[in-house]
C-alpha positions, 0 to 999 in steps of 0.5 A: 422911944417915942410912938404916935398911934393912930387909931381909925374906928369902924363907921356906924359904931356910936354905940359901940365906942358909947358902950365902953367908953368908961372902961377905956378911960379907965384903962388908959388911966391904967396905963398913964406910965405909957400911954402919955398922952390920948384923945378920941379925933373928929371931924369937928368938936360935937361930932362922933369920934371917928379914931383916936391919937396916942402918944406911946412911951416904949421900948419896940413898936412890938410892945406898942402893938401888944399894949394897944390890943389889951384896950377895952376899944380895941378888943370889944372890936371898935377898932378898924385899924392902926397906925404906929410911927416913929414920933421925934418930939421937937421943942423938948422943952414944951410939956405934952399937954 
């Protein structure tokens, strides 16, 4: 099944989100079999990111929420919260890019 994973990040935390940014590349790099697709959302382009998109490849929403809570953002507590829906693909011939 298909997942969207809304991620939302406690305000204030630049330095934070700064701080580990590398280790959470390098985890959803980790996780790329899954996780196919993820990016950080702003308000506009040059902004600080106030949350993150993913599009989750698995089983239950169970092994979505256990996935997400090993990422480096979610567990250094930049998180504030999560959204996991359902996410019916149109236009199955389109690649996620």
């Amino acid at each position: 099944m298909l997942f969207a994973v809304l991620f939302t990040d406690k305000p204030g935390q630049a330095a934070l989100r700064a701080e580990h940014l590398n280790a959470h590349i390098e985890w959803v790099a980790q996780h790329q079999d899954c996780v196919l697709v993820a990016g950080s959302l702003r308000t506009e382009p040059e902004a600080v990111p106030q949350g993150g998109l993913w599009i989750v490849e698995a089983a239950s929403r169970a092994d979505v929420q256990a996935l997400l809570q090993t990422d480096p953002f979610w567990t250094c507590g930049l998180r504030a919260g999560v959204e996991i829906l359902h996410w019916s693909k149109a236009l199955e011939q389109r690649v996620l890019v």
